[in-house]
C-alpha positions in Angstrom: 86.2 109.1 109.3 88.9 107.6 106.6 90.4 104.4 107.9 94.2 104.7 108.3 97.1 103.7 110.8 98.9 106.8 110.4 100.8 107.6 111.2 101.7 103.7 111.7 101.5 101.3 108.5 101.4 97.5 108.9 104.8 95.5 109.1 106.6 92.1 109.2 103.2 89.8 108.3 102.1 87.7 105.3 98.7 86.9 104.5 96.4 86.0 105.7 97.6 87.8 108.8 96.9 91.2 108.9 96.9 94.2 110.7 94.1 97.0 109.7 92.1 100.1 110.4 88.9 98.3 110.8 86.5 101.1 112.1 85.4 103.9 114.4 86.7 102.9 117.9 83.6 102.0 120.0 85.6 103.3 123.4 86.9 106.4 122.3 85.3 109.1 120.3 87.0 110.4 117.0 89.7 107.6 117.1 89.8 104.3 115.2 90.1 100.6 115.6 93.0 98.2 114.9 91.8 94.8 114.2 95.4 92.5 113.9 94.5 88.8 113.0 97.4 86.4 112.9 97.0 83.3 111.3 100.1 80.3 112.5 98.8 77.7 110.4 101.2 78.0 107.8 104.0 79.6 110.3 107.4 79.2 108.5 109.8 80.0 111.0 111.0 83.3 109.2 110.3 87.4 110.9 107.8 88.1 108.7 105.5 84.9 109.3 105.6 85.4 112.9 102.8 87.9 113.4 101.4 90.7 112.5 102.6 94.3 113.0 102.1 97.8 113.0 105.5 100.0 113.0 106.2 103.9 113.0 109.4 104.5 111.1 111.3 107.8 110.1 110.5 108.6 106.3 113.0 106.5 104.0 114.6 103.8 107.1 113.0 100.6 108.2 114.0 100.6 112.1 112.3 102.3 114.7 112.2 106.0 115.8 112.1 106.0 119.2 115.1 107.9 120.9 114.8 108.1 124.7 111.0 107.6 126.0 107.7 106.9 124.9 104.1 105.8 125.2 101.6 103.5 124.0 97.9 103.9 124.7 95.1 101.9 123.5 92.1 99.9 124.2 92.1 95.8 124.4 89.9 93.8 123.4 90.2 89.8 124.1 87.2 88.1 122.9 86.4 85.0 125.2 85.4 82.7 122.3 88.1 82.8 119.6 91.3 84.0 121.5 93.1 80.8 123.0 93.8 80.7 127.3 96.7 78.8 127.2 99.1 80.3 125.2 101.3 83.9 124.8 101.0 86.4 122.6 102.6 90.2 122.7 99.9 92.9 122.5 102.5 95.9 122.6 106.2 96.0 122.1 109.0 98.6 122.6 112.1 98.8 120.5 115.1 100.0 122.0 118.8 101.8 120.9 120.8 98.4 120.3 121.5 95.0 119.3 120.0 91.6 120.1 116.7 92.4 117.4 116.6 95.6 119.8 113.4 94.9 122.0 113.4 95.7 125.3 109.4 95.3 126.7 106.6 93.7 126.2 103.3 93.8 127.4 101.7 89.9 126.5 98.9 87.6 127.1 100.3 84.5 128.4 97.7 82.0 129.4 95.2 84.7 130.5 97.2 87.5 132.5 98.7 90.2 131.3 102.2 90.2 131.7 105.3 93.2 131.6 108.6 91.6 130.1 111.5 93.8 130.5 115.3 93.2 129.1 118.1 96.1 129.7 120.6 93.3 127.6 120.9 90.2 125.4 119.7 88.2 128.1 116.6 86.5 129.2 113.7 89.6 130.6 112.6 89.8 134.4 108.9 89.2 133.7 105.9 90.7 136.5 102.2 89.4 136.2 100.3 93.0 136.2 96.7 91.5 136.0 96.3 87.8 136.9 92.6 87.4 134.9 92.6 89.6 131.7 89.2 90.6 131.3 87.0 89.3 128.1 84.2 90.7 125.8 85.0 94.0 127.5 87.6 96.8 126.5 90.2 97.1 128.3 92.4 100.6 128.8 96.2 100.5 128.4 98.9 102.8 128.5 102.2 101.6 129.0 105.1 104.6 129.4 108.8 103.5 129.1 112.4 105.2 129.2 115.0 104.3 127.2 118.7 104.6 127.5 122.3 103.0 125.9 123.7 104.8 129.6 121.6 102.4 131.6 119.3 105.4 132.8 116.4 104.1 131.3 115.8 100.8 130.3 
């Protein structure tokens, strides 16, 4: 099995973060594994120092794709031993039509539980604990489906 993101490529991180096809996914036959390692030790306040990505644009732009709806599905992993229990960090994040950077979900890790962030506008997001203990050492199953919309239908 080659090793590739596609149709995803890695985005807005400097080294030694990275974000990588790392090997045959030990949940789910025929797929790969993303291993993303984000180093803030040398954080310097700018977009590209702030993590580590993976994007899907259309051929030629640099924004995201997404019209009206979509999904994300994956396995988590949170190792008990080198991922930290008291702070937050986004696992998955949806991009929508619009201003204010555009994002308009999260899912995140924020002192252990796995929390849903939603913002319809510039403001600050309504925020729901879905799992209060994320699990460790274990894989975790995720899917997260989302609607979209500029008319206020969606999100």
């Amino acid at each position: 099995m080659e090793r590739s993101l596609g149709p995803f490529s890695a985005c807005n991180q400097k080294s030694p973060s990275y974000a990588q096809a790392a090997s045959k996914s030990p949940v789910y036959a025929g797929s790969g594994k993303l291993e993303v390692y984000f180093d803030e030790s040398n954080y310097d306040g700018t977009r590209d120092d702030k993590g580590a990505e993976i994007c899907h644009f259309d051929s030629g732009k640099t924004n995201e794709i997404l019209k009206n709806e979509g999904c994300q599905g994956f396995a988590l992993y949170v190792p008990s031993s080198s991922f930290p229990t008291d702070k937050s960090t986004v696992v998955a994040q949806q991009f929508c039509p619009g201003g204010c950077s555009s994002w308009c979900g999260t899912l995140t890790i924020t002192s252990n539980q796995l929390v849903v962030d939603h913002r319809s506008s510039c403001e600050n997001p309504t925020q729901h604990v879905i799992v209060s203990s994320t699990a460790r050492d274990t894989w975790n199953s995720v899917i997260v489906r989302f609607k979209v919309s500029a008319a206020e239908k969606g999100a």
